[in-house]
N, C-alpha and C positions, 0 to 999 in steps of 0.2 A: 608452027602454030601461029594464029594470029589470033591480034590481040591478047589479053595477059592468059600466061600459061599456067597458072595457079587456077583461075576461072575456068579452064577448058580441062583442065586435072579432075576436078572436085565437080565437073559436070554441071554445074552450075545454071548452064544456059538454058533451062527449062523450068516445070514451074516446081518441081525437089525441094520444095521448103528444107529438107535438112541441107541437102547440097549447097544453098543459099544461103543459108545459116553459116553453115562452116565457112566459104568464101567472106562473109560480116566480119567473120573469128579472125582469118586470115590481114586483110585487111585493118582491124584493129589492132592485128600483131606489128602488121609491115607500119603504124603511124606511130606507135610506141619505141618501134624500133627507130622509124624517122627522126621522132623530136631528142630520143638518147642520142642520134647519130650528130644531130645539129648541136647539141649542147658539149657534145664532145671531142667538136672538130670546126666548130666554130661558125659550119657552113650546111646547107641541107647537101643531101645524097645527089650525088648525079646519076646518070640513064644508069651507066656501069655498074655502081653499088647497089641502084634497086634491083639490077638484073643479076647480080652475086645475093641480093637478099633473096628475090623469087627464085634461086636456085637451090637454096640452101631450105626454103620454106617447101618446095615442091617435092619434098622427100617424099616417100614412100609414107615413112614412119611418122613424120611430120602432119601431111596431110589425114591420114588416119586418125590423129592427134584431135584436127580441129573437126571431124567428122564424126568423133566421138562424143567431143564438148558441146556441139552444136543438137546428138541426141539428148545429152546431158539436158543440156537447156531447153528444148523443146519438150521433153518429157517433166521439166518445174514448171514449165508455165502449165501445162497440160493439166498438170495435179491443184496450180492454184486457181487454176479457170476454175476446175471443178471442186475445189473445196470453197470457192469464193460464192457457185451458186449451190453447195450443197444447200443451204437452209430454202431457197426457193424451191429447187427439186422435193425435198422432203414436205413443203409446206402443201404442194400442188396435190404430191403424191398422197396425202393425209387428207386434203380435203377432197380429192375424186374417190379416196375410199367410203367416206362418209355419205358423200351423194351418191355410192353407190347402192350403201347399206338404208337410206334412208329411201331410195326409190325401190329395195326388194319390200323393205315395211309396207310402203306407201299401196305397193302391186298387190300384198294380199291384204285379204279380210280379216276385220280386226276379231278380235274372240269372241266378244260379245255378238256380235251380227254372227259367229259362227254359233252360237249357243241356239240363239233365235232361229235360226234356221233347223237346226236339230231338234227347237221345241214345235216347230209349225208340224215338220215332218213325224215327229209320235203323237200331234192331236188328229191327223190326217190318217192314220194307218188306222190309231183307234175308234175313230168315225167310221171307218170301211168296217172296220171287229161287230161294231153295233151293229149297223147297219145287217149285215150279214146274217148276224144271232137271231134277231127279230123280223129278218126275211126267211130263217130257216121255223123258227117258234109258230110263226103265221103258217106257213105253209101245213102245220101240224105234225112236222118233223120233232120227234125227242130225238138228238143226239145224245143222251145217257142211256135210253133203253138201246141203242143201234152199236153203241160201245158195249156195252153188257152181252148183248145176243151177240157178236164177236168175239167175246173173250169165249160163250158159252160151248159156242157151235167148235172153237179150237182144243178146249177140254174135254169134248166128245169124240172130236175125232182122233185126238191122245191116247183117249183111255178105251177107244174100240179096235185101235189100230195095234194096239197091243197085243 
């Protein structure tokens, strides 16, 4: 493999935010391990012990480890991204309900304009009732004697059909 084999392990070389993560994790591990190795030997690592570290770090089990840690971490930021803007989400989401509720009010008619429209509409209906009574009175129509001799002519034909 070229170049480090920890990198090319963990997949790293693309844009895998976790896989990049974990290699960060790695890497953090291998300079922890560095400055204990300097402080404990007097001298920093040569090629040979970084390449007994990357061999030791390239486990299976190891790698897994920082591929864990590296969700780990991506899923706290993840949560404080979004608790950090819960209050904006909430605020947006409060105020688009409102302007929503305030543009159904605004789209209908208020009560009174509806009242007034239902008062126009029984002086209109009643105007046509007149109208009609006094085009039928003129004409020299009784409609009480025309309902009468209907009731009369159907109790005749009742009480002969007998």
């Amino acid at each position: 493999m070229a170049g480090n084999p920890v990198f090319d392990l963990l997949g790293a070389e693309g844009d895998d935010i976790e896989a990049l993560t974990a290699y960060a994790l790695y890497k953090r591990h291998k300079r922890a391990w560095s400055k204990d190795f300097l402080a404990e030997h007097g001298n920093a690592p040569t090629p040979a012990d970084d390449l007994a570290f990357a061999k030791v770090a390239a486990t299976s089990d190891q790698l897994e480890r920082y591929r864990k840690d590296a969700r780990d971490i991506l899923i706290a930021f993840a949560n404080q991204t979004v608790d950090d803007a819960r209050p904006d989400i909430e605020r947006e989401a409060i105020t688009a309900r409102v302007e929503k509720a305030a543009a159904d009010i605004g789209s209908q008619a208020s009560f009174w304009k509806q009242v007034g429209f239902g008062i126009v509409a029984t002086a209109i209906n009643t105007l046509i009732l007149i109208i009609l009574a006094v085009g039928i009175r003129l004409a020299g129509i009784d409609v009480l004697d025309m309902v009468n001799s209907l009731g009369q002519t159907n109790t005749e034909v009742l009480t002969n059909g007998d």
